[in-house]
C-alpha positions as CSV (number, residue, x, y, z in Angstrom):
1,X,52.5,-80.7,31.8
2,X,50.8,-79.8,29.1
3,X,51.5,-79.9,25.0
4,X,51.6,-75.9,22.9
5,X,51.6,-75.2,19.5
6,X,53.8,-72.2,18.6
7,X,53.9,-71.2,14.9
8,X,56.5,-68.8,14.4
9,X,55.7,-66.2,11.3
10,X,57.9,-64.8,9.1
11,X,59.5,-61.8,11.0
12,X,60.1,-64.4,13.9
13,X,62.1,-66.6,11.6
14,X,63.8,-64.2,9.4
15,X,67.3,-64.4,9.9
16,X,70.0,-65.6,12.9
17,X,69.2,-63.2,15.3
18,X,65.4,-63.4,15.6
19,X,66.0,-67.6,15.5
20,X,68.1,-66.6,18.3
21,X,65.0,-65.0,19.7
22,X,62.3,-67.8,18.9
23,X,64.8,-70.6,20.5
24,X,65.0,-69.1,24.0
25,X,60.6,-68.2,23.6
26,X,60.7,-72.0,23.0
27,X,63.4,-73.6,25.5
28,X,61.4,-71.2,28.2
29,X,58.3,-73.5,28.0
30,X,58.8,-77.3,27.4
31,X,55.3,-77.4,26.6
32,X,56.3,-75.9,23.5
33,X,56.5,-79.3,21.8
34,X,55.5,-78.9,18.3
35,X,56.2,-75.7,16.6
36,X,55.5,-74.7,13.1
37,X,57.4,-72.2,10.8
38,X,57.2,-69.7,8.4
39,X,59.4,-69.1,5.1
40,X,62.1,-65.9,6.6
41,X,60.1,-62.6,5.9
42,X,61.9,-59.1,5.4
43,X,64.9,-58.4,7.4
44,X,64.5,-54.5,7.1
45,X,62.2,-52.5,5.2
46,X,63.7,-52.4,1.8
47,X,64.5,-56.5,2.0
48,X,62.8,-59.3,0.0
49,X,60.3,-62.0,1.9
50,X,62.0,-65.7,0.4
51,X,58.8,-66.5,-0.7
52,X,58.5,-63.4,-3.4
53,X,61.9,-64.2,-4.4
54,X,60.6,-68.3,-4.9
55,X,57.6,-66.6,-7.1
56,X,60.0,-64.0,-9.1
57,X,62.3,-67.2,-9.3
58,X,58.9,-69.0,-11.1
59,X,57.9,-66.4,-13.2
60,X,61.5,-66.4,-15.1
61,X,61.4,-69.7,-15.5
62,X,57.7,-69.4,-17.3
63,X,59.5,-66.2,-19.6
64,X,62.5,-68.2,-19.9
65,X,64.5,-66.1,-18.3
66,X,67.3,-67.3,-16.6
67,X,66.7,-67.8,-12.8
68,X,70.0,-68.8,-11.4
69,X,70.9,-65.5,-10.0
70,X,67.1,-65.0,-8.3
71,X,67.5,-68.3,-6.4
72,X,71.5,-67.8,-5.7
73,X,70.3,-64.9,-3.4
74,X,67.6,-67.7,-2.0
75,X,70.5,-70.1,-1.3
76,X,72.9,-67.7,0.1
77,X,70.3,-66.5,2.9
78,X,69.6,-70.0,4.2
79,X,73.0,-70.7,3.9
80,X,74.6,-67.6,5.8
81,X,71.6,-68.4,8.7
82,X,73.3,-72.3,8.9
83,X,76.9,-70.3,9.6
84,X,75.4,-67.7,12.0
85,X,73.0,-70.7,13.9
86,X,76.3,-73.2,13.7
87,X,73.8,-75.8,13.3
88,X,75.1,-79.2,11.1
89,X,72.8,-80.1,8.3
90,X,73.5,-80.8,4.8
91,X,71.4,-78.0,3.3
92,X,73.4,-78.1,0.5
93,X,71.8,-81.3,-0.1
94,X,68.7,-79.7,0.0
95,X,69.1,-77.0,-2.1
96,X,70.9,-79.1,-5.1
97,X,67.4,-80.7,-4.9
98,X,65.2,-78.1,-5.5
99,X,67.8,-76.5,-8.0
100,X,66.9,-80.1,-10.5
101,X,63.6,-79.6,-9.9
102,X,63.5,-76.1,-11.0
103,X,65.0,-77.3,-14.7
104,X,61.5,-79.3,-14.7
105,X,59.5,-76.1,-14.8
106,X,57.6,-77.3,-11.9
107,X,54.1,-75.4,-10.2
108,X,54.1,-72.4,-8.4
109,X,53.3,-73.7,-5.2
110,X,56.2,-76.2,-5.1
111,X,58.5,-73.4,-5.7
112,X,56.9,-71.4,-3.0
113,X,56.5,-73.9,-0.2
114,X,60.2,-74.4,-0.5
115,X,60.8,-71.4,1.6
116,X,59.2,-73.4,4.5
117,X,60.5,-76.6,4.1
118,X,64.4,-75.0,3.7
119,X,63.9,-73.1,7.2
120,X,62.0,-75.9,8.9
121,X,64.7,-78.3,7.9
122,X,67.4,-75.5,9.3
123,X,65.1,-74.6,12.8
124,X,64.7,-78.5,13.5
125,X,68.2,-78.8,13.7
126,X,69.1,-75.7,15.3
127,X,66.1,-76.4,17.8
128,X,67.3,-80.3,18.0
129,X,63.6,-81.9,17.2
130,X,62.5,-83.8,14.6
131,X,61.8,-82.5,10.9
132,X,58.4,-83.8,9.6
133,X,57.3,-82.9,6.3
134,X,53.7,-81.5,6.1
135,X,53.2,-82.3,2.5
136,X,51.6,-85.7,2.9
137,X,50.1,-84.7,5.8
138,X,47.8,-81.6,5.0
139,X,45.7,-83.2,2.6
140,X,44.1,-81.0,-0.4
141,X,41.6,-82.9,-3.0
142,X,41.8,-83.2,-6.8
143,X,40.6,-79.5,-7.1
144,X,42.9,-78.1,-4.1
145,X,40.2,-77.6,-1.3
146,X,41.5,-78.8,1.6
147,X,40.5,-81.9,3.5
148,X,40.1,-81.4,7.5
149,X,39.2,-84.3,8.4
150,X,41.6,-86.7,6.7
151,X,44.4,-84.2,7.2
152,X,43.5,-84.3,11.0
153,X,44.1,-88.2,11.1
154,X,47.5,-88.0,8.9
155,X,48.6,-85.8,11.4
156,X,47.5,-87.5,14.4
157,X,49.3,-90.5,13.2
158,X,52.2,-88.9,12.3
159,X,52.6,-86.3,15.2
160,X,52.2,-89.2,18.2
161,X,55.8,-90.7,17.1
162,X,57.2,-87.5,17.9
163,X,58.0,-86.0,21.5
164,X,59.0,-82.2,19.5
165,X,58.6,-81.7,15.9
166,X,59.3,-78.3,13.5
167,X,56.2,-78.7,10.7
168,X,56.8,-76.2,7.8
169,X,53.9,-74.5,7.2
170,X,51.7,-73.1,4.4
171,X,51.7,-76.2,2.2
172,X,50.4,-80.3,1.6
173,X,50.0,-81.5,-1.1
174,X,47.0,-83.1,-3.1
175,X,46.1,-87.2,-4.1
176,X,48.4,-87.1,-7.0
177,X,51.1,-86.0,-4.6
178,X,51.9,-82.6,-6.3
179,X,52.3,-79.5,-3.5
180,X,49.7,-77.4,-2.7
181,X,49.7,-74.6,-1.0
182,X,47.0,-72.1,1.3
183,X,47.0,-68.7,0.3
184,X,49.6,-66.0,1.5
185,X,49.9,-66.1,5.4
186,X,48.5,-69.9,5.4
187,X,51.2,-71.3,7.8
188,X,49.1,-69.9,10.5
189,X,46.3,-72.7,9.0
190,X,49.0,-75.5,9.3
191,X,49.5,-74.2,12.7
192,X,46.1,-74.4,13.7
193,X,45.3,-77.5,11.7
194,X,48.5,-79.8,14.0
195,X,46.8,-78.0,17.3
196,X,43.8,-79.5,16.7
197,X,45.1,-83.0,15.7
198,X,47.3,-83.2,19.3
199,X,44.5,-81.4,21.0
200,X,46.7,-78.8,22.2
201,X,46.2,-76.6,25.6
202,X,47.2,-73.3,23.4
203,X,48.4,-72.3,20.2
204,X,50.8,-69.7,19.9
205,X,51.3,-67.6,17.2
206,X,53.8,-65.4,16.9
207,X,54.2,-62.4,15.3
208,X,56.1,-59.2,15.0
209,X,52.8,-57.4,16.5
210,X,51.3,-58.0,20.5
211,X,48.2,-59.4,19.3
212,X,44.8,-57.5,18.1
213,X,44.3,-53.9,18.5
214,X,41.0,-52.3,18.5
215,X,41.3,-50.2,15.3
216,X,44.2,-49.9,12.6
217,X,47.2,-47.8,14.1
218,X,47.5,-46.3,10.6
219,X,44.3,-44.8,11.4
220,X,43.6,-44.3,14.8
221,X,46.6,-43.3,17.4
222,X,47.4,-45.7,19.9
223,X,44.6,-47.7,19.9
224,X,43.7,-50.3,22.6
225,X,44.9,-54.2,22.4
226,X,42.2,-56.4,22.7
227,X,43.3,-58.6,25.4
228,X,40.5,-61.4,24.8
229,X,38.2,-62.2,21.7
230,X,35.9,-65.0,20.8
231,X,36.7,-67.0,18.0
232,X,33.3,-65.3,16.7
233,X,34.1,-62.0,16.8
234,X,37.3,-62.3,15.4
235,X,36.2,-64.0,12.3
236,X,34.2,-60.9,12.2
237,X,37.1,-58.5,12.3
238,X,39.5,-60.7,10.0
239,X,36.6,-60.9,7.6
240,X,36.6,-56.9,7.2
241,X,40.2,-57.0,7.1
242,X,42.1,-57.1,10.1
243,X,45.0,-59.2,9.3
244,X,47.3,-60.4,11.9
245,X,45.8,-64.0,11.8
246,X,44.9,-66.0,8.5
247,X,41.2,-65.9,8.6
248,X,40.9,-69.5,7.6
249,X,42.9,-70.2,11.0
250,X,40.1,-69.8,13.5
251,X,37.9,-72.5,12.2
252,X,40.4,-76.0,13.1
253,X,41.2,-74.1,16.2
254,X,37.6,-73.7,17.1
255,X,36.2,-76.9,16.4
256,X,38.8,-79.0,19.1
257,X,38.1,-75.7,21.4
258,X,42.1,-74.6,21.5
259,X,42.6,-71.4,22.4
260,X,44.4,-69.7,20.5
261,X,47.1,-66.8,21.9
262,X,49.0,-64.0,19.4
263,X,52.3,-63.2,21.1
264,X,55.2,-61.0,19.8
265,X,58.6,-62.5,19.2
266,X,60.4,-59.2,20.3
267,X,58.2,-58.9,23.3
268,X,57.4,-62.1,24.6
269,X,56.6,-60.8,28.0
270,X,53.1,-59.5,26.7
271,X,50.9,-61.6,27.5
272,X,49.3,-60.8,23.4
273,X,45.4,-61.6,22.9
274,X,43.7,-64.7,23.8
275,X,40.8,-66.3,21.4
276,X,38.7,-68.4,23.1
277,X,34.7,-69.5,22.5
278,X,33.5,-67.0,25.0
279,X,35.9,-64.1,24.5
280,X,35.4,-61.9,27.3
281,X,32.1,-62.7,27.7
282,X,30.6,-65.9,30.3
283,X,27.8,-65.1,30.8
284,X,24.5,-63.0,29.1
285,X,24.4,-59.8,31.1
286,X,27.9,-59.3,31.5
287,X,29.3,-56.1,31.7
288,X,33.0,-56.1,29.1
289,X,34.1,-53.4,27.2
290,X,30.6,-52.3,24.9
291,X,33.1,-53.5,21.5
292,X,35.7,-55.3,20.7
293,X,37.0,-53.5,17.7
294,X,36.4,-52.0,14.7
295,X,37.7,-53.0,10.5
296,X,36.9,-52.3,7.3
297,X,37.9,-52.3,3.6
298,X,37.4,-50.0,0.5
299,X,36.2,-50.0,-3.2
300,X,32.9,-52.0,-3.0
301,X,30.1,-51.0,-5.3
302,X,26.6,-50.7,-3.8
303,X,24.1,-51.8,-6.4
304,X,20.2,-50.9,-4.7
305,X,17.0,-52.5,-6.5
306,X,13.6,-51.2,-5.8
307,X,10.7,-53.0,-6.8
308,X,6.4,-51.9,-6.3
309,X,5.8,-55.3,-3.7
310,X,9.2,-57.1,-4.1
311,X,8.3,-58.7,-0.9
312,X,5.4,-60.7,-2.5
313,X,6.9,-61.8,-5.2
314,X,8.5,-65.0,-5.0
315,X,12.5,-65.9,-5.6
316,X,13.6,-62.4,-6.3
317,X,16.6,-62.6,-4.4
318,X,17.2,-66.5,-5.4
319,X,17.2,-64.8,-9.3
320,X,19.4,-61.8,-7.8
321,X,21.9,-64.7,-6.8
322,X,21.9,-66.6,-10.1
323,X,22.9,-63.7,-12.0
324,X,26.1,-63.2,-9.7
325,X,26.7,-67.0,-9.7
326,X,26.4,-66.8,-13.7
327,X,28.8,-63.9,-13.6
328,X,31.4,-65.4,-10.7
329,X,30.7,-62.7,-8.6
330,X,30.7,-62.9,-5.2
331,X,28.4,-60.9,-2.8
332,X,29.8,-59.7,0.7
333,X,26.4,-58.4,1.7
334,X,22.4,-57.9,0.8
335,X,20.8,-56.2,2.9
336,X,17.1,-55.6,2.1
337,X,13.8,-54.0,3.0
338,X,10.0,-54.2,2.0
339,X,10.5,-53.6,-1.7
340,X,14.3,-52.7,-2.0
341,X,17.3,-54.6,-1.6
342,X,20.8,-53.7,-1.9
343,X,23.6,-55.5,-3.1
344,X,27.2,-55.3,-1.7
345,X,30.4,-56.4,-4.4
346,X,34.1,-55.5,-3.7
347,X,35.2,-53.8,-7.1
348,X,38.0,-57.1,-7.1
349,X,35.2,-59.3,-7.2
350,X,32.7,-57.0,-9.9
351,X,36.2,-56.0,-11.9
352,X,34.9,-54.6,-15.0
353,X,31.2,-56.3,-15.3
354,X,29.2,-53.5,-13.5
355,X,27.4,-52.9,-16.6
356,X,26.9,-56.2,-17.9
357,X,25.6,-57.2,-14.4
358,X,22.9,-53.9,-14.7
359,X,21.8,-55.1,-17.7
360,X,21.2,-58.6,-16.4
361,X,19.3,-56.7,-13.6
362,X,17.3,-55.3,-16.0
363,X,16.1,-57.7,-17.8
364,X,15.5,-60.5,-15.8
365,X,14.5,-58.7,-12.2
366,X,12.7,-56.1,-14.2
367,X,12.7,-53.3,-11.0
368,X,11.3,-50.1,-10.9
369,X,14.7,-48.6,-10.5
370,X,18.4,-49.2,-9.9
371,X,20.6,-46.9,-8.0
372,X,24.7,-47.7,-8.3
373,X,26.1,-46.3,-5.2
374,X,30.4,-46.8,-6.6
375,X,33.9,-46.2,-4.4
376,X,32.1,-47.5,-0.7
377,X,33.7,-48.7,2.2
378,X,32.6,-50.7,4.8
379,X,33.1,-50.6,8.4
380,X,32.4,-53.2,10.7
381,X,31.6,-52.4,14.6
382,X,31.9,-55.9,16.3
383,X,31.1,-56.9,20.4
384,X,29.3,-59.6,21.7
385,X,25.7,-59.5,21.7
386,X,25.6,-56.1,20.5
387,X,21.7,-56.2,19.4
388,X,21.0,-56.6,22.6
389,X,22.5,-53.5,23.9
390,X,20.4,-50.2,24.6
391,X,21.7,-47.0,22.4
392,X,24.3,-49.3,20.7
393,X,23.6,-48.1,17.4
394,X,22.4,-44.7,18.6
395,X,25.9,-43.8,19.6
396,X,27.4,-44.8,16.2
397,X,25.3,-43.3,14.0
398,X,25.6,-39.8,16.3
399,X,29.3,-39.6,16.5
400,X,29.4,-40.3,12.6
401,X,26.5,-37.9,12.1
402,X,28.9,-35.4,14.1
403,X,32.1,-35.9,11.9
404,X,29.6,-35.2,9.2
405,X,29.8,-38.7,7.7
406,X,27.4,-39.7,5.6
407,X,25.8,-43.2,5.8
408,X,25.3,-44.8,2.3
409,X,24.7,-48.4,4.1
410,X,23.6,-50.1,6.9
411,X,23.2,-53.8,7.7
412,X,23.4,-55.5,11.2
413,X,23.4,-59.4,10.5
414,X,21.8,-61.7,12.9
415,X,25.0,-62.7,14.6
416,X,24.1,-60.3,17.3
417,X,27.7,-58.7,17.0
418,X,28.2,-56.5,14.1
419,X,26.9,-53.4,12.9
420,X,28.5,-52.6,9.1
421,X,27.7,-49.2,7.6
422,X,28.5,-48.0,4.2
423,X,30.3,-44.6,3.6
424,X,32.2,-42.9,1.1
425,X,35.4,-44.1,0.3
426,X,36.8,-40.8,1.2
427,X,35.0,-40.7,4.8
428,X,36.8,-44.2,5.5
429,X,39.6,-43.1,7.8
430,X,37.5,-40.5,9.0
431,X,34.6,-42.8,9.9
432,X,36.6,-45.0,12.0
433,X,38.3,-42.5,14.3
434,X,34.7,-41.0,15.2
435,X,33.5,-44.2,15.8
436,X,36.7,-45.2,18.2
437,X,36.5,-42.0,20.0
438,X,32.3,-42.7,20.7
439,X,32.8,-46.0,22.1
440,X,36.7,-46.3,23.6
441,X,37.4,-42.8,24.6
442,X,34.5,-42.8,26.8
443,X,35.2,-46.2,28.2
């Protein structure tokens, strides 16, 4: 016998019949002791996630608009799930709660986290394990960063009274005892937060998705599931935007050494992906698929400085760095040569400064010249000890040369496992197929 962590994400928990669903994935393995929950996501396409409908609910209140109406529909969902699940809690009681608290204009992330705490509250009972409250457990200082280490020891404490416990995810709350939540899709941090704490075998997370695929389907047909990843690489790939697991999750899980497993509610016969330190990978001349997969994002601007003996001159790129830091920008790459070096900013980050920051260039870097390279993507190619590989990056600059893709950027960091290149936005899609098709077709 052993002790799993399953967090359950919002398509698992949205309404009677995909409760039905997570119940029978939990009652198949009573190792499944602790499991942690999601506010209900969409139902169908054109249907509201409870936790938009929480923040719609706060942003009337702050116009004073009335509200009543927004978090009647709230009420009426968790309600008509009680009659569907037959399950006997007071959730009126709950709700009558919150509904005072909302006439006291309270923050954002109270209103929000009630979407976790009203299903946990419903799945405990329904499930027939104990509720426990995550807010004074996850722990977040004065200025809402959150604190592992003391969270880890509430939770220990708390957790080792209980044989099976539903946690609500997403939120804790800070000293002054005020909730505080993670950012969208942060349940999957609670989750990995309480598998570290027991020192769990596994923790699940479950999705509507059977784990990570190799590229984006959107982009690439069909691609490959990545059976096994390190907890390396897929910080990598989440990084550059691969998003079925909060990036932010890996890092609890990692440090106790829990594996962690992504299954799929509606098919919980695939065995999903399994992150682990090694990944595929045991040994150093092993012989595993060349990459594990491939991400990216668009609309970062490309700012390159060239300087006459840039490399002699002392704290260039510590004076690059202030200038950002004055500006609160933040930099997702700098890449650099003899006398050049180029400097990598998502346009969300940048926002309207580009010229300001230029000018700030200018005058206190003084270089030669300053090319602005605007709408860039990036595309990361990640596998374990890729630098180490003969004709690696031979065959990915060839098949993009081929597609007729031109490289703005390139920067392989000293992780041994990524190669990022910069192309056009309007090569992005492009990029990725021919990239795919170089390295997983031939496979």
């Amino acid at each position: 016998m052993g002790i799993k962590v399953a967090k359950f994400g919002g398509s698992s928990v949205a309404d009677g019949i995909q409760l039905t669903k997570t119940k029978q994935i939990i009652e198949q393995d009573p190792d499944r002791k602790f499991i942690v929950v999601s506010a209900p996501g969409k139902r169908f396409d054109s249907d509201n996630k409870i936790t938009d409908l929480l923040y719609l609910c706060k942003t009337h209140i702050d116009h004073n608009l009335p509200y009543d109406q927004v978090f009647q529909v709230v009420a009426d969902r968790y309600m008509a799930v009680k009659l569907n699940l037959g399950v006997d809690v007071d959730l009126m009681a709950h709700l009558d709660e919150i509904r005072e608290n909302l006439k006291k204009n309270p923050t954002a992330d109270y209103i929000a986290s009630r979407g976790e705490y009203l299903n946990a509250v419903l799945i405990a009972a329904f499930l027939g394990f104990d509720f426990v409250d995550a807010k004074d457990l996850i722990k977040f200082d004065a200025k809402g960063r959150l604190m592992i280490e003391e969270t880890d020891k509430a939770l220990k404490e708390e957790l080792e009274k209980h044989e099976n416990a539903v946690i609500p995810g997403f939120y804790g709350s800070t000293p002054d005892g005020n909730v505080k939540t993670f950012s969208r899709g942060g349940s999957d941090i609670t989750g990995s937060l309480v598998a570290r704490a027991i020192g769990a075998d596994v923790y699940e997370n479950w999705t509507d998705v059977s784990g990570f695929l190799m590229a984006d389907p959107r982009i690439v047909k069909n691609p490959k599931q990545i059976s096994n990843v390190s907890y390396k690489e897929l910080r990598e790939l989440s990084y550059m935007g691969a998003s079925v697991l909060h990036e932010d999750a890996i890092y609890p899980a990692r440090m106790a050494n829990v594996p962690i497993n992504i299954r799929n509610t509606n098919k919980p016969e695939d065995p999903g992906t399994m992150i682990t330190a090694e990944g595929y990978h045991h040994g150093m001349d092993d012989d595993g698929p060349i990459i594990t997969g491939i991400a990216g994002s668009k609309n970062f601007t490309v700012v390159a400085l060239y300087k006459n003996m840039m490399s002699a001159e002392r704290g260039f790129v510590r004076r690059i760095l202030g200038i950002l830091d004055d500006y609160d920008i933040n930099f997702e790459h700098l890449p650099s040569g003899i006398d050049t070096v180029s400097v990598v900013m998502s346009n969300d980050s940048l926002g309207d400064r580009l010229d300001e920051v230029l000018d700030a260039f200018r005058q206190r870097l003084q270089p030669d010249s300053i090319d602005v390279f605007e709408d860039m993507a990036l595309i990361a190619t990640v596998g374990h000890r890729m630098s180490y590989r003969p004709g690696v990056s031979a065959t990915l600059f060839n098949a993009l040369g081929e597609a007729g893709v031109n490289i703005r950027m390139i920067d392989q960091g000293s992780s041994e496992m990524n190669i990022i290149v910069g192309v056009e936005n309007k090569d992005f899609q492009k990029a990725i197929r021919a990239i795919y098709e170089a390295f997983v077709e031939e496979e």
